[in-house]
N, C-alpha and C positions, 0 to 999 in steps of 0.2 A: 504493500500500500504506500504510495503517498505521503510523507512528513512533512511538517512543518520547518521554515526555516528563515531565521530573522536575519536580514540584511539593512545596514544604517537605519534600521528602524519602522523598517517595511516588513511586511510576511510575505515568504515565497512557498509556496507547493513544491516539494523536489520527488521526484520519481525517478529510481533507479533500476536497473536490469541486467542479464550479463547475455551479452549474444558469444559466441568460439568462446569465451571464456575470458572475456574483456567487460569492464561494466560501462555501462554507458547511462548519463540520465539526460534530465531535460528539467526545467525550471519554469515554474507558470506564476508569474505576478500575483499577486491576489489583491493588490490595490489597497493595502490598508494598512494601518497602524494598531489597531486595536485588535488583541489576541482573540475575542471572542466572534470577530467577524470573519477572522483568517481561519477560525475551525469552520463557522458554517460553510466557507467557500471551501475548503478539502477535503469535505464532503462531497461537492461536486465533481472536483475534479478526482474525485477516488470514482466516481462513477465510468469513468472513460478514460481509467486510469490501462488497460487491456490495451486500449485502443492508439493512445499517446504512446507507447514503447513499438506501438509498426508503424508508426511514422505520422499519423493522423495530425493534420493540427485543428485548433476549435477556437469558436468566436464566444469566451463564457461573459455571459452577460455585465460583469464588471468592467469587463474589457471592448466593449461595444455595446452600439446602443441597444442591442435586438435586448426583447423580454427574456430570452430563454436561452442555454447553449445550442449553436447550431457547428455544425462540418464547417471548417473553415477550407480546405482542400482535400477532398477524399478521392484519390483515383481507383481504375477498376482494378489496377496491380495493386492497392493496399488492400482494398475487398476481399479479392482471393484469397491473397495473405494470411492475411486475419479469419477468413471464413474457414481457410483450410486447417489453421492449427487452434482453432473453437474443433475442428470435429475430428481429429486426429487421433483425440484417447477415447471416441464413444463411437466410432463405425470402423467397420472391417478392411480391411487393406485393400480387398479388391474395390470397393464401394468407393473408397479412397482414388486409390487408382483410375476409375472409370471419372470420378469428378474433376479432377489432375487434369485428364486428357482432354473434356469438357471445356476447361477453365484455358488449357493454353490452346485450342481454336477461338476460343471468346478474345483473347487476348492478342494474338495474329492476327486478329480481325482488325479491332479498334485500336490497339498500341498501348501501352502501360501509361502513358499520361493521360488518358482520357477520364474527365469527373463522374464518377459512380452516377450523380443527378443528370451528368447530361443526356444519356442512353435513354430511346426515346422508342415508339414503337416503329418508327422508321429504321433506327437502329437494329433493331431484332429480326424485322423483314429482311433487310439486307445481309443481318451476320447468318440469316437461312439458306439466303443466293449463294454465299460464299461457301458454303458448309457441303451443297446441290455441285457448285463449281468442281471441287476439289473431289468429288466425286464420293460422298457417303451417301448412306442406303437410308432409304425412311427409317427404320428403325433406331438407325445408330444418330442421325439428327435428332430424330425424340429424347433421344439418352441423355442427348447434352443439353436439349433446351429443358430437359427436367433439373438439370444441374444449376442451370443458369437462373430460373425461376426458382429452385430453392435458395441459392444466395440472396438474392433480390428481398424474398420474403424475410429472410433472416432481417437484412439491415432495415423493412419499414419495420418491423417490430420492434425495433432498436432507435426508433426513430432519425436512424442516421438519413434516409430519406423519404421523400414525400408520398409518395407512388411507386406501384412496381409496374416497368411497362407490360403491354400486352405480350404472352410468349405463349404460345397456341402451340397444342400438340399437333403433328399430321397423322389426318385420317389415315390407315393402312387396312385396306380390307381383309379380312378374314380366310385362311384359304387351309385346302384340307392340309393337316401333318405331311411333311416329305418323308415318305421312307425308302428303306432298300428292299428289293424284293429279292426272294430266295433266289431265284436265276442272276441277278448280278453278285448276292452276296456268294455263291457258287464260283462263278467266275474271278472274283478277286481271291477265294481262297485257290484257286489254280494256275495262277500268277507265277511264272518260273521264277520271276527273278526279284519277288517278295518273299522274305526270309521269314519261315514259320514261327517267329517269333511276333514276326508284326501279325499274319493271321491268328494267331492264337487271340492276341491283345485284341483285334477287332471283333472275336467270338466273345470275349467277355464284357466289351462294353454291348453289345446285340444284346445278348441274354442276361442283363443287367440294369440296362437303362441309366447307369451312369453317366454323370455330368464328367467332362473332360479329364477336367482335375479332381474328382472327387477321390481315384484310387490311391493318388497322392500321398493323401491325409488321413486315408483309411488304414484298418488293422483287422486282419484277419482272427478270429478266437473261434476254434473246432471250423463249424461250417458255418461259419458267418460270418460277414461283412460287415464292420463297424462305422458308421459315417459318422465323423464327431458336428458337431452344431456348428462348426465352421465354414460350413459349407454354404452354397448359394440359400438354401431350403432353410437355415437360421434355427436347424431343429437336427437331433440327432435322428439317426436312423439304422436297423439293418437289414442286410438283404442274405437271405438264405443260398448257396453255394453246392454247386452241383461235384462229386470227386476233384472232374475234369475242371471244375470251373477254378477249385482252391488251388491244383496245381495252374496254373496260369497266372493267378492274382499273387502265388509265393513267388512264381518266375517273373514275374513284372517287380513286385518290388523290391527283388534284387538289383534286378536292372536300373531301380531306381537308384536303388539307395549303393553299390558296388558296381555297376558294370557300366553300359557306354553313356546309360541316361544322367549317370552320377556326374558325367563331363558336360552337360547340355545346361543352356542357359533356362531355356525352358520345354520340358520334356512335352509337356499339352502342344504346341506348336507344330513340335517333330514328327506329333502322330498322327497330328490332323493335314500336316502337309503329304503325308507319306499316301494319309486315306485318298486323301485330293487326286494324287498320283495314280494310285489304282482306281479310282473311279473314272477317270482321264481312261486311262487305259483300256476299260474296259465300254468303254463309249455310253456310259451313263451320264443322263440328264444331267448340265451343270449346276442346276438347282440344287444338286441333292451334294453334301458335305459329311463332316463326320458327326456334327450334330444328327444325323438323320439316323444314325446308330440308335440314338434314343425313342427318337418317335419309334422306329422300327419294333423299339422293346414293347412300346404300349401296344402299338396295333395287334401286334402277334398274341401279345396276354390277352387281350380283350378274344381276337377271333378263337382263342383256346378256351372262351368264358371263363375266365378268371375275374371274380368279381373287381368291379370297378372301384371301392372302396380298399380292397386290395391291391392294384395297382399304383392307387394315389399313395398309400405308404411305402412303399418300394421305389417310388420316383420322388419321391419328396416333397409334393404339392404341398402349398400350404390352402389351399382351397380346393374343393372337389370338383369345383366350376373349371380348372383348369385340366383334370384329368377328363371330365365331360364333353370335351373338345374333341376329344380323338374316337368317342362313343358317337358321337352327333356327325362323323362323317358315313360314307357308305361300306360301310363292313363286310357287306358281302360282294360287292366290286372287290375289296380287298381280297377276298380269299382267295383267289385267282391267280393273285400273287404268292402265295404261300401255298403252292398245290403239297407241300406234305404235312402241315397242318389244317388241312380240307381234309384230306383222305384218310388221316387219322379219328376226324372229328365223326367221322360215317361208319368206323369199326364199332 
């Protein structure tokens, strides 16, 4: 906090911090002589005392005519700043991450001097164009205008500004789950020159429904799959484990943790470029990715009627609405795809 600090007879507000391990402060007037006016005013500036050590300066009302304290200069590089190390000890790395990435196209856009108040809804339309330009996908422009709209909100609560401009999500229509069907996952498992280590690893995320990185962070105990609450899903979870399936998930995390994945910056990347590859190869829809691994896992549960409530524990849902997605398309077009789970389902 903030102390008090008398100069010739004046009281100063002094605020100190240490950035690499240097202190640094800053000194706010408080305009007075009298000790009992220099507290109520360090009270104030304890208020926006956060804000004053990333660099903020303020117009407190001793110091100008305004009624109240207002931003004296606030750009959108202190915004971020400030916004990112407020959320840095209460959301998850990746969450972190994804806002990061958000924040420095925000920032690409308008430049680090631009006033947090001047960002207008013209601003936002255009930093859309820019985002369209540079070539992201509706989804991944939603990501960040969600980013950029929870900053915003953050500082009018803070009354740091007046309004938050307009930031519209884009409409994205609805379209059925992408998956693999058994005829191409067939053919990538007969891939010469795919090393049965990567088809193994694609047979366990298929018969799994795991999220990329989810084996990562997992632990296997007898036949189960432990997902700890770190995960996208915010909840633990596990997944029951076939012989074949355990040996696969001990052979993957060696490879994590001791063999070539242990040399990799990020092993999720490796596997989803490698999937990309074989699916190239085998002249499947570009649509379909190593996320489609996933979808594949629901469709298959469900056409094997595996209750639906069932599935959503297995995949993580935090809502049933989301696993209801992959029920509310045509199931039995699907089966088509999966002719050996049709001709099983008729014994």
């Amino acid at each position: 906090m903030a102390t008090l600090k008398q100069r010739r007879g004046k009281w100063y507000a002094r605020v100190r911090w240490y950035e690499q391990g240097k202190q640094k402060g800053k000194q706010v007037p408080l305009r007075t002589h009298s000790r009992e006016t220099a507290i109520e005013r360090l009270f104030e500036v304890n208020k926006f005392e956060s804000y004053i050590k990333s660099g903020m300066g303020f117009n407190f009302p001793w110091l100008s005519e305004e009624s109240h304290t207002k931003v004296k200069h606030f750009t959108v590089k202190n915004a971020a700043d400030q916004w990112m190390k407020e959320r840095q000890y209460r959301c998850r790395p990746n969450t972190l991450k994804t806002n990061e990435k958000g924040l420095d196209y925000f920032l690409e856009f308008l430049g680090n001097t631009t006033p947090l108040n001047a960002i207008s809804n013209k601003s936002i339309s255009l930093y859309i164009r820019y985002l369209d330009k540079i070539g992201l996908s509706d989804t991944s422009i939603n990501i960040h205008l969600r980013t950029i709209k929870a900053m915003f909100n953050y500082y009018l609560k803070l009354d740091v500004i007046n309004k938050v401009p307009l930031i519209e999500q884009r409409r994205i229509d609805k379209r059925d789950p992408i998956y693999i069907t058994d005829g191409e996952f067939e053919s990538i498992m007969k891939l010469e020159w795919l090393d049965i280590f990567y088809k193994n690893v694609f047979l366990l995320y298929r018969d799994t429904g795991m999220r990329l990185r989810e084996p990562f962070m997992a632990s296997l105990n007898e036949k189960w799959i432990d997902i700890p609450p770190e995960s996208k899903s915010h909840s633990g979870r596990s997944i029951e484990l076939s012989s074949e399936l355990q040996s696969i998930f001990t052979e993957l995390k060696f490879w994590l943790d001791k063999g070539y994945g242990s040399e990799l910056k990020d092993p999720g990347h490796h596997f989803s470029k490698k999937f990309k590859k074989a699916l190239k190869e085998i002249g499947a829809d570009s649509s379909k990715k190593f996320h489609s691994l996933r979808h594949t896992y629901a469709v298959r549960c469900l056409i094997r009627k595996v209750p639906i409530y069932e599935v959503k524990l297995n995949m993580g849902h935090s809502s049933i609405d989301t696993t209801e997605h992959y029920a509310k398309m045509n199931l039995k077009r699907a089966e088509q795809d999966f002719p050996g789970l049709r001709d099983s389902s008729k014994r």
